[in-house]
N, C-alpha and C positions, 0 to 999 in steps of 0.2 A: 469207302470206295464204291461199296454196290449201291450207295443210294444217290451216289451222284452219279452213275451208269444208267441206273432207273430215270433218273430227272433228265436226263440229255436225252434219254431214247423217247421219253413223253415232248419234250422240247422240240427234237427232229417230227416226230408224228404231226405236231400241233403246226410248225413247217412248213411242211409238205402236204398241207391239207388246200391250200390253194391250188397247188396242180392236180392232186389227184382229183379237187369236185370243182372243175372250174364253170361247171356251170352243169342245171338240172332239166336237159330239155324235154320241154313239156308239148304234148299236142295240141296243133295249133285250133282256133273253132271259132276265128270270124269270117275267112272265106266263103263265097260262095260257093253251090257247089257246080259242076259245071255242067256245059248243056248235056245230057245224055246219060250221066252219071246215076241218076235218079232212078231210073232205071234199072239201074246193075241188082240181081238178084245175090245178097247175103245169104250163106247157109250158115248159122252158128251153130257147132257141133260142140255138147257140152257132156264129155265124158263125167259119168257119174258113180259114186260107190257109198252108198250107205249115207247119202248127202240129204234126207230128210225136211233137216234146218235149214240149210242153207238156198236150195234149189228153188224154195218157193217166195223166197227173197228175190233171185237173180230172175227168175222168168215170168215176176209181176212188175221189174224192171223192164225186162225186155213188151212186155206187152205196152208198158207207156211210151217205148221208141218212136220218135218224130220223123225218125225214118222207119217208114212201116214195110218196105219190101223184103221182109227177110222170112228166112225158113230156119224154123228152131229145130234143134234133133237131138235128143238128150238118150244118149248112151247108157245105158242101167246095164253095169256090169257088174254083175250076179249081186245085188244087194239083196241084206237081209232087212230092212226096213221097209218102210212106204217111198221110196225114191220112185219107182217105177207108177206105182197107184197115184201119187202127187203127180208125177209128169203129165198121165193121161189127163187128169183133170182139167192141168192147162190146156189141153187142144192141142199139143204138137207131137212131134212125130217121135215114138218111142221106138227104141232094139233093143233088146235086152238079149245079151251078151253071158254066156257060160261056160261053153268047153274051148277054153283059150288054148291054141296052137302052140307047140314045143317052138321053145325060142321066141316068145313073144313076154313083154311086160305086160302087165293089165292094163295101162294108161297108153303105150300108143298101141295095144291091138285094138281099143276102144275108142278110140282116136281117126283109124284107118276102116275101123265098119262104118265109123257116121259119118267122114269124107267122099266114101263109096257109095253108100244113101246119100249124099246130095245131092242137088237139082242145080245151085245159085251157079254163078261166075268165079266169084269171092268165097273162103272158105275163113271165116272166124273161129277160132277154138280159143270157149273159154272157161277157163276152173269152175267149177260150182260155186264159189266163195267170194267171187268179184263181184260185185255190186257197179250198178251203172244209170247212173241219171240219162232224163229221156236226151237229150243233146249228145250222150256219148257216141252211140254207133256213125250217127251223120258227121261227128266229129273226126272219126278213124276213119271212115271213106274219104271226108274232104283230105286227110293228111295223105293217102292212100295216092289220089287223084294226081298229086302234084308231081309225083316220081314215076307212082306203079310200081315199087318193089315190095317187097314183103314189110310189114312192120310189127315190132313188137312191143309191149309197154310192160312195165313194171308198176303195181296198183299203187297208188296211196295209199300207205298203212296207216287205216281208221285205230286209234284207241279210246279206250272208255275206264279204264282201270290205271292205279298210276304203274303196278308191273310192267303193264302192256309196254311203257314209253322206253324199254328196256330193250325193245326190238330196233330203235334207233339206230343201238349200233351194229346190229346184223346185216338192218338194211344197207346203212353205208358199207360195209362189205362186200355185198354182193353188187354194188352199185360201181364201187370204185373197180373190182375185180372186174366186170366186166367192159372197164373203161371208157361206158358210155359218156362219165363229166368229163372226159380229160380235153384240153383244149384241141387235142385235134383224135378225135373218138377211134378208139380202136376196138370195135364191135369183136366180143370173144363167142359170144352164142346169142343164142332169145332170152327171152322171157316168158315162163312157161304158161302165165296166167292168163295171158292172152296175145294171140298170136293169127296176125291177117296176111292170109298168100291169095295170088291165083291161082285158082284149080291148076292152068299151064305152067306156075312156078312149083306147086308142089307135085304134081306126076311130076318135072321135069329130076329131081332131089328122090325120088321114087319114094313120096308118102311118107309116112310112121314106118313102114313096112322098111326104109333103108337105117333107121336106125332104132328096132326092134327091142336089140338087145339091150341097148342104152339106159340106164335109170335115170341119169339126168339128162334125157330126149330133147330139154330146148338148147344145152348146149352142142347138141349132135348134130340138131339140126342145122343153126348155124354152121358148123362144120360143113354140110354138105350143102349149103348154099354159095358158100365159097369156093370150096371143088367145083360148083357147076358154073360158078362165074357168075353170082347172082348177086348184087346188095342188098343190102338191108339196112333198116333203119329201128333204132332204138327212141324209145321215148320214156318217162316218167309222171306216173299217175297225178291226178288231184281229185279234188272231192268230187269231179262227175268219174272218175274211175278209181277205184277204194274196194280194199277189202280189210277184212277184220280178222286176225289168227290170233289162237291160242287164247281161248277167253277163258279156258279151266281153269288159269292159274299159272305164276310164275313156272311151275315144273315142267308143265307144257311146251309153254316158252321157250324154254330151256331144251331140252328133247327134242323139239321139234328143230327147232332149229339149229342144233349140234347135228341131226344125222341131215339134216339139210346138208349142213356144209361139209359134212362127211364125204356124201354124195357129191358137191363139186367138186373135190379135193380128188375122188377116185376119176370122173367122168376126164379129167386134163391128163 
């Protein structure tokens, strides 16, 4: 009897996989972009911790961007590596971050000092670990352009090991939970990896600073995009937005993304 219990609930799952991923929307990047837009100054605020490897990836990415108006600002919060010494090298704009305020996470106190340091219009925040071919950034402004509301994306997850392809079904978790395939999208938060507002949508949400205490900050923040009356829009990576996790090893893998989902499970 339990293994025809087991088979019906794989039966149901296999099912109901057409509603739940009806579809994986992607950002769009043959429009043009529009008269004036070109202009808009990008701040990408790239909070950082011990990110060594990965940082000099992401910000010889960003140096080949074809949209060249942007202002980098890489947040070194109190690492003990070369993250801060690599930043400078690139030429942009470093903080470095140490006596963190009672009631603050590391990730959006570091979040809200390099929103603060910014100059652009637009406010990008992206994980050290995204990776971005030169056509991305003009790509998230063109999507940007057509609404003007916040948007968020979920990276394409690069693998290179066959472990890695084990992250599949994590992703489709956190894909379908936040019901961005579902044929008519019910947006539950962001996406933490990267995340584009207007300076006027994020003070309007009061910054990182309103949801401080939050460990999973992109679904908070959602949250308070909603309270303020704000949409937003989701989207899902491809190979010009890709990141690579957990290259240690299955265990990794594993761990990482069990207190990932730990993390959602507590943040609803």
């Amino acid at each position: 009897m339990q293994h025809i219990i087991e088979l019906l609930i794989v039966l149901l799952g296999i099912g109901m996989a057409p509603a739940l991923y009806y579809r994986f929307p992607k950002i769009p990047g043959n429009e043009p972009l529009s008269e004036g837009c070109g202009r808009r100054k990008i701040s990408v605020v790239i909070p950082a911790r011990n990110e060594e490897e990965n940082l000099p990836l992401l910000l010889e990415d960003l140096r080949k961007q074809c949209y060249e108006n942007l202002e980098i600002i890489v947040v070194d919060d109190g690492s003990k590596d070369k993250t801060g010494e690599i930043s400078k090298s690139f030429g942009v704009k470093v903080i470095t971050i140490s006596d963190k305020p009672s009631g603050w996470l590391g990730k959006t106190w570091a979040c809200q000092k390099g929103a603060e340091a910014s100059e652009g219009e637009l406010l990008l925040f992206l994980d050290a670990d995204v990776r971005v071919k030169p056509q991305a950034v003009e790509r998230i402004l063109k999507t940007y352009e057509k609404k003007r509301i916040p948007i968020s994306v979920q990276p394409y997850h690069k693998t290179e090991k066959c472990y890695e392809q084990a992250s599949l079904f994590f992703n489709l978790i956190q894909i379908g939970a936040n019901g961005v395939s579902l044929k008519k999208p019910q947006n539950i938060g962001l996406y933490g990896p990267l995340i584009l507002f207007s300076k006027e949508d994020y003070k309007t949400i009061g910054g990182h600073e309103s949801v401080k205490e939050n460990i999973v900050e992109d679904m908070a923040l959602g949250r308070k995009l909603k309270e303020a009356k704000i949409p937003y829009d989701l989207y899902v990576g491809d190979d010009e937005i890709s990141f690579r996790m957990y290259s240690g090893g299955f265990k990794s893998l594993l761990e990482g993304w069990t207190a990932h989902i730990m993390r959602k499970r507590w943040s609803l």
